[in-house]
N, C-alpha and C positions, 0 to 999 in steps of 0.2 A: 459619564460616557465611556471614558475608560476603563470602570471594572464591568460597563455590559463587555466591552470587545473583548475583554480577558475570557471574561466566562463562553461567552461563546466559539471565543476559538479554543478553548483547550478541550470545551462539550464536540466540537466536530473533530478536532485531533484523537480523542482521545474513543469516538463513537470509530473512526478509520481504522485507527489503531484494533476496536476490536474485533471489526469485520477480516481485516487480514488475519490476526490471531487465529479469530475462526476458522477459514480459508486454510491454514498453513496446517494447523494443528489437530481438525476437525472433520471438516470437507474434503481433505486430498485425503486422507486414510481414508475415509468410505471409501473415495470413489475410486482407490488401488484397490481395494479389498471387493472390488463389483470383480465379474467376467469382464474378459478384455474389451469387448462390443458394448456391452452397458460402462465400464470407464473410460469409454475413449470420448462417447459420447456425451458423458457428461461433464468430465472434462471441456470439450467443446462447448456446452451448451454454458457451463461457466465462463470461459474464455471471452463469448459472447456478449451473456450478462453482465458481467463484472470489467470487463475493457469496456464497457460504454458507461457506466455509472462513476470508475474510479480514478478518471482523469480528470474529472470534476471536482472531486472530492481531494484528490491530489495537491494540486493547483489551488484551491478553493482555500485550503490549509496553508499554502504555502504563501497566498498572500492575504491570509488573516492573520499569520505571525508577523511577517513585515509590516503589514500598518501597526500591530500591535507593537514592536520594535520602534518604531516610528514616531509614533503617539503617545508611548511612554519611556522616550528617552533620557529624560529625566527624571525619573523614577527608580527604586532599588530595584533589582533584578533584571534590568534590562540586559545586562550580559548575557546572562540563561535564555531571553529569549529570541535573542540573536543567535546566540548558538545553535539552540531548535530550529531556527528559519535556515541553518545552514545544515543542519542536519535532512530538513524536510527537501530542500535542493540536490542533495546527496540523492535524495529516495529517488527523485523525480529525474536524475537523471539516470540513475542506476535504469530505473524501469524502461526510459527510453532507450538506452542502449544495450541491457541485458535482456529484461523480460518482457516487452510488447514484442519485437520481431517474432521471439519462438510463439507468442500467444496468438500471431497474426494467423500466424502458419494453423495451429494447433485450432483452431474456431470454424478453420475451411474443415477440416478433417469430416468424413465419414468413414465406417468401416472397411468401404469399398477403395477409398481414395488416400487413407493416411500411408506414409511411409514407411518403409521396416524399420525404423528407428524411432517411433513416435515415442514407444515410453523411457527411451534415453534421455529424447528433447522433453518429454516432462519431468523428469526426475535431476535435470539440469535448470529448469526452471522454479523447480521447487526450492532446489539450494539455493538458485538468488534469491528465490522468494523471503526465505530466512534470514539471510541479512538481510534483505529489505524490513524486515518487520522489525530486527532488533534494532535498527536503525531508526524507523518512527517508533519504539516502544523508548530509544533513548531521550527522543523527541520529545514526546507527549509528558516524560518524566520531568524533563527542563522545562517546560511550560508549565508542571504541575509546581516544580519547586518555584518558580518565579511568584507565583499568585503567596507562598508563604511568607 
């Protein structure tokens, strides 16, 4: 039972890990590299999308390390995967307190209605978004080393 919960959290950790990758690295260059009115808007439409699906997935992570912490505390590497579970609490607050407020804002937005400053607040968003990733890519690494 314990190597199903290992495998499937490190397959959700590590499927997270590469949706923000893509997000960070992929997704936001398109969508700078559109007209201002086609990036804002899809910025928003991400905003949207992606705040409703990755609080789940957040969270979802964060307490499949902990049981997994948990349930193989006697086991070798459970150090690594405590670490991760505190690494993956980092992320999850980071995002509450850096990156959901600007996203909150940045999802209402239209052309007609965003502020003069929108691609400030996105490009301040972006930067936490980076440490947020390096932070579950440190994650997902310590839950990969643990399983060896």
């Amino acid at each position: 039972m314990l190597d199903a919960l290992e495998i499937v959290t490190t397959v959700v950790v590590g499927l997270m890990v590469g949706v923000e990758f893509a997000v960070a690295f992929v997704m936001n260059p398109i969508f700078k590299a559109l007209p201002d009115d086609a990036s804002q808007m899809a910025q928003s439409h991400g905003g949207r999308m992606l705040g409703a699906a990755m609080p789940v997935w957040y969270i979802g992570s964060l307490v499949l390390s902990a049981v997994w912490a948990v349930a193989g505390r006697h086991h070798d590497g459970v150090g690594l995967v405590v670490t991760a579970a505190g690494l993956l609490v980092l992320s999850v607050v980071m995002s509450l307190l850096l990156l959901v407020p600007i996203n909150n804002r940045n999802k209402t937005w239209t052309p007609e209605t965003r502020p003069a400053d929108w691609k400030e607040q996105i490009d301040r968003w972006n930067r936490y978004h980076y440490v947020r990733v390096a932070v579950i890519i440190a994650a997902f690494t310590l839950l990969v080393a643990a399983l060896a």
